[in-house]
C-alpha positions as CSV (number, residue, x, y, z in Angstrom):
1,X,0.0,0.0,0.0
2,X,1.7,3.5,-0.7
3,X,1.8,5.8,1.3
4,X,-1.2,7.9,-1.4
5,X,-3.3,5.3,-0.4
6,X,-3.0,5.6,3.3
7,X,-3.5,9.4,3.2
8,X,-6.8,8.8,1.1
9,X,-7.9,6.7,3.3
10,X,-6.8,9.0,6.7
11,X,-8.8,12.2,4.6
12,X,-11.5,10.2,3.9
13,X,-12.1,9.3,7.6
14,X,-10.9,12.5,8.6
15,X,-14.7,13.9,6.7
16,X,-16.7,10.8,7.7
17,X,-16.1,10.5,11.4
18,X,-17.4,14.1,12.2
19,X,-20.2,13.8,9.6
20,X,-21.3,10.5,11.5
21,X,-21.2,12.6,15.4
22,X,-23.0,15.4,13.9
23,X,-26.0,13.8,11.9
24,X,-26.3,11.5,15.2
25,X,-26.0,14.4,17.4
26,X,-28.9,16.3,15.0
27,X,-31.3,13.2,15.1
28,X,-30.8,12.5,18.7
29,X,-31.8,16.0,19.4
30,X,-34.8,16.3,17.4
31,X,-36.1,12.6,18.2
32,X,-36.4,11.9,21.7
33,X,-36.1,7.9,21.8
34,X,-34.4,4.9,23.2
35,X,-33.7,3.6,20.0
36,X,-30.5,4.6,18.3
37,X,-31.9,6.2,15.4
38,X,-29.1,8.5,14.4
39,X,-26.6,5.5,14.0
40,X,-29.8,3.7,12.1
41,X,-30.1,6.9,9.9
42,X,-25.7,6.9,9.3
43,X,-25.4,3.1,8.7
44,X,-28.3,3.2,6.6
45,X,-27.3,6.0,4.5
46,X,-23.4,4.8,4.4
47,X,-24.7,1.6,3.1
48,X,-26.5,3.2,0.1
49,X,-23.7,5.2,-0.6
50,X,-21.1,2.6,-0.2
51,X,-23.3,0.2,-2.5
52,X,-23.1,3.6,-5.6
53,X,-20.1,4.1,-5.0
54,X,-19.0,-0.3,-5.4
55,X,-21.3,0.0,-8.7
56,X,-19.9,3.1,-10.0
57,X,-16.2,1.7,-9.3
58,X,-17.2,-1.2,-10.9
59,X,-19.1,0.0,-13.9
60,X,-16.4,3.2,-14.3
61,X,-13.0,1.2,-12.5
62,X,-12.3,3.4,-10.2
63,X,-9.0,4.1,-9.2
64,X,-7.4,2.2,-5.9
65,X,-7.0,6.1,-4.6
66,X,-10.6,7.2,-5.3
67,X,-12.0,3.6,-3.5
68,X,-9.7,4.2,-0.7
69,X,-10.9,7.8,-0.4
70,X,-14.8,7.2,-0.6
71,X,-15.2,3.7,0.4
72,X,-12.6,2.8,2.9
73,X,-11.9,6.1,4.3
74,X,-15.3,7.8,4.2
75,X,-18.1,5.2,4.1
76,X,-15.6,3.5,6.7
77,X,-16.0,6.5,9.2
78,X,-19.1,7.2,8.3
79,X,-21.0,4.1,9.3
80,X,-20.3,2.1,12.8
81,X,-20.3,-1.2,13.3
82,X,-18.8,-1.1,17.1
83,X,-21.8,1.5,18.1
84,X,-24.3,-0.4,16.1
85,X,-23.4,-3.2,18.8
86,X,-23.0,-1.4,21.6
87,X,-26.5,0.6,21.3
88,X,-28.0,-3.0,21.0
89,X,-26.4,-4.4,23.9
90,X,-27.8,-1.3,25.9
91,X,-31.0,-1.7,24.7
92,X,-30.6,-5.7,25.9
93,X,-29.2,-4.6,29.4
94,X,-32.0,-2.2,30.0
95,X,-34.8,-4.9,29.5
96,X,-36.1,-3.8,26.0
97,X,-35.6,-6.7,23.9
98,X,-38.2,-6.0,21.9
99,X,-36.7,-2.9,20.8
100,X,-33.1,-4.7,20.8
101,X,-34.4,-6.9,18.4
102,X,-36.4,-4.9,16.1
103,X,-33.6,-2.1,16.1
104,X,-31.0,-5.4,14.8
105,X,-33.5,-6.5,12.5
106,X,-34.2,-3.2,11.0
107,X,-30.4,-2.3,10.7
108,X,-29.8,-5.2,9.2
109,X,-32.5,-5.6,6.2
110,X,-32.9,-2.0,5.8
111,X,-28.9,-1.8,5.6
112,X,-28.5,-4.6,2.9
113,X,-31.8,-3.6,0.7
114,X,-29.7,0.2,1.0
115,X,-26.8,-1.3,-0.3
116,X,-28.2,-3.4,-3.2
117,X,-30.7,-0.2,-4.3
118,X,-27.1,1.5,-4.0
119,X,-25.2,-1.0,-6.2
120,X,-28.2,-1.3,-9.0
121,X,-27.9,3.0,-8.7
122,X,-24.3,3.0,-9.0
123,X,-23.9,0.5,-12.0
124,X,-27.5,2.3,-13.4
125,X,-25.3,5.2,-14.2
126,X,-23.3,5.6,-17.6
């Protein structure tokens, strides 16, 4: 990996890891729920965009440095895997299993049909 790559990456994370506090920040203000739904809203969007942006990369191949950019260092900072889980666990520890398991459900449908409307977007475009 050179050291291009690694700095795309870094920039790209740099953008997508504030992005991610402040649209969960905005959504937690406005919403007043148990449920996660700014990390929902951020995984769900970073899914769409990271499915485009696979389809574009394959139907235009992409440079390494522009996947590393968008994909590895944005989408990657964007969404959250590690609060996804941890949000869950809370919602487990505080007796809501209903809500645990609707909110995993959800995420995880409404993450991969994101991803695959992304991909037929991204590969859509000439």
């Amino acid at each position: 990996m050179t050291p291009w790559l690694y700095l795309a990456v870094a920039l790209g994370g740099f953008v997508g890891a504030p992005l991610r506090y402040l649209i969960d920040r905005s959504v937690s203000r406005r919403v007043e729920s148990d449920l996660p739904w700014g990390t929902l809203l951020v995984n769900v969007f970073g899914s769409l965009l990271l499915g485009a942006l696979t389809g574009l990369a394959l139907h235009h191949h992409a440079s390494a440095l522009t996947s590393a950019l968008w994909s590895t260092g944005f989408c990657g900072a964007l969404t959250t895997f590690s609060t996804f889980t941890l949000e869950s666990l809370r919602l487990v520890e505080s007796g809501q299993y209903w809500d645990a398991t609707a909110y995993v459900l959800v995420s995880l449908v409404v993450g991969l049909l994101a991803a695959l409307a992304g991909l037929a977007l991204g590969l859509a475009v000439s």
